[in-house]
C-alpha positions, 0 to 999 in steps of 0.5 A: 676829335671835331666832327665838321658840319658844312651846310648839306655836305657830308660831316667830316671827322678830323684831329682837332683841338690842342693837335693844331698847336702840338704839330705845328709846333713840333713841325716849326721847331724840327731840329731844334727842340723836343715836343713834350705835350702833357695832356690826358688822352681817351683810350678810345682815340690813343693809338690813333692819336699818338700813331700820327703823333710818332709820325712827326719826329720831335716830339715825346710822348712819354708825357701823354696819360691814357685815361679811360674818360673818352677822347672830347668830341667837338660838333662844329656847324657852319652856317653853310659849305663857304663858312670859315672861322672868323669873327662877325661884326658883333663878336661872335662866331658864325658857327655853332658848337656842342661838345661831349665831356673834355678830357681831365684837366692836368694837375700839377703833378703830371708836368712839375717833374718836367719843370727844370728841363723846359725852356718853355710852356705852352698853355692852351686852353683848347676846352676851357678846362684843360689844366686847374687853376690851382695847378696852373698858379702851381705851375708858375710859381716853380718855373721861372722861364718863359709861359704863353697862354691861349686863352681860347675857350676858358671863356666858353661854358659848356652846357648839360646838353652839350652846347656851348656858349661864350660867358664871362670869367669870374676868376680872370685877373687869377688866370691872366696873371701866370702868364708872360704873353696872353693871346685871345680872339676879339670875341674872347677879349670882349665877354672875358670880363663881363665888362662894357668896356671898350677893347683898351681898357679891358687890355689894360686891365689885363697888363697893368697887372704887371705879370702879362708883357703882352696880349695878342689878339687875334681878329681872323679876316681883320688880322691881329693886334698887339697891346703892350704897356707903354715905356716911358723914363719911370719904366712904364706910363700907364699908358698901351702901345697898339700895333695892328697888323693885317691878315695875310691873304693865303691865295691857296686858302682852304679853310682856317680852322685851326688859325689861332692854334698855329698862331699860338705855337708860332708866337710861342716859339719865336718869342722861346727862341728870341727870349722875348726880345722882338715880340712883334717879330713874333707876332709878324711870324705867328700871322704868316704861319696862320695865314699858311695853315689856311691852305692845308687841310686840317691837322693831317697836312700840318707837316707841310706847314714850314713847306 
């Protein structure tokens, strides 16, 4: 649940967190395919959250684990009533958090009876602890189909206090190789290693691994970019392909949290449905849903999303 601080206007509670993804997903795929979210949830918020959740259609809550660890509260502070998501000049956000304790991350045995039956796995990382390595590693090794992973706050460290600020990954390369296509912010992609190196080489760091066919980055106001390795007659050259791609302006523009969630259910579905064959077809479709979300209000108006 986030808990949104605008300058001295009244705070506001709302869905937050991996809710962008799992309704814009279910409300993208209608008709077409079944939701299944494996996710822990406190009973404090259950019956509200899945009474919303039945409300959409395609999606299977019979996945969804009640747990007596209260739901995750996220505080956002913007730094007044105009501020959006969006990343400045020096790759950070133009907000402030604190967050309670997250949920309990899945383990392995919750999702693995699933497994034969998915066509694909959405992996978002919405509080960094979502799901265990050791599960996530699991997870990869039994399912051959398609995986992509918003890397998201894996690289935020939560504090005893509740804040929360951006700090490398000592076990990135672990993390980074379970999945087919990778998506992260440009703050995101610039702490992820600890590295002072430029965007490129951490890029290639990324996809030279071999496991990783694409990394998507996302730059809110400056649009998204693409890296993909190079192909060349011995298969690949060593060498990355960058395609950038600009926002879409929305002209009925709201607010944009939540961008990147949508971005992420959009890229992954077109690419499940394209079986990753046009991946910058993806990436192109994933902007202009992320640029639609910006006009809705939060995750309650997401139905209207493919509107």
């Amino acid at each position: 649940m986030d808990y949104i601080h605008r300058g001295d206007e009244t705070t506001q509670k709302q869905f937050g967190g991996i809710l962008y993804s799992l309704v814009s997903l279910a409300v993208i795929s209608k008709n077409a395919a079944t939701i299944c979210p494996v996710m822990n949830l406190g009973e404090d918020e259950y019956e509200n959250v899945t009474g919303f959740l039945k409300t959409i259609g395609n999606i299977d809550l019979s996945h969804i684990k009640k747990t007596s660890h209260k739901t995750r509260v996220v505080n956002l502070f913007y730094k007044d009533k105009d501020s959006v998501l969006n990343v400045s000049t020096k790759k950070t956000y133009d907000r402030e958090e604190n967050s309670t304790e997250p949920t309990l991350p899945v383990e392995y045995e919750q999702i693995s009876y699933l497994l034969p039956e998915l066509d694909g796995i959405l992996v978002n990382l919405v509080s960094g602890v979502d799901v265990t390595l050791n599960s996530l590693q699991e997870i990869r090794k039994q399912f051959n189909g398609y995986i992509h992973m918003d890397l998201h706050n894996l690289v935020m460290q939560t504090f005893p206090d509740g804040t929360r600020k951006q700090m490398p990954v000592k076990e990135w390369k672990s993390w980074v190789s379970q999945t087919d296509t990778l998506q992260m912010n440009e703050s995101e992609l610039n702490i992820l290693t600890g590295d002072n190196v430029t965007e490129y080489d951490t890029a290639k760091k990324i996809l030279s691994g071999g496991n990783v066919n694409a990394l998507a980055v996302t730059r809110g106001r400056s649009g998204v970019s693409l890296f993909t390795m190079r192909k060349n007659n011995s298969n690949t050259s060593g060498e990355l392909d960058k395609l950038d791609v600009p926002r879409i302006d929305s002209p009925d523009f709201i607010d944009s949290t939540g961008c990147g969630d949508v971005f992420a259910s959009s890229f992954f579905y077109n690419n499940a449905e394209r079986k990753l064959e046009d991946v910058p077809g993806a990436l192109n479709f994933a902007n202009k849903m992320a640029s639609k979300n910006s006009s809705l209000r939060g995750v309650e108006d997401l139905p209207n999303l493919m509107n």
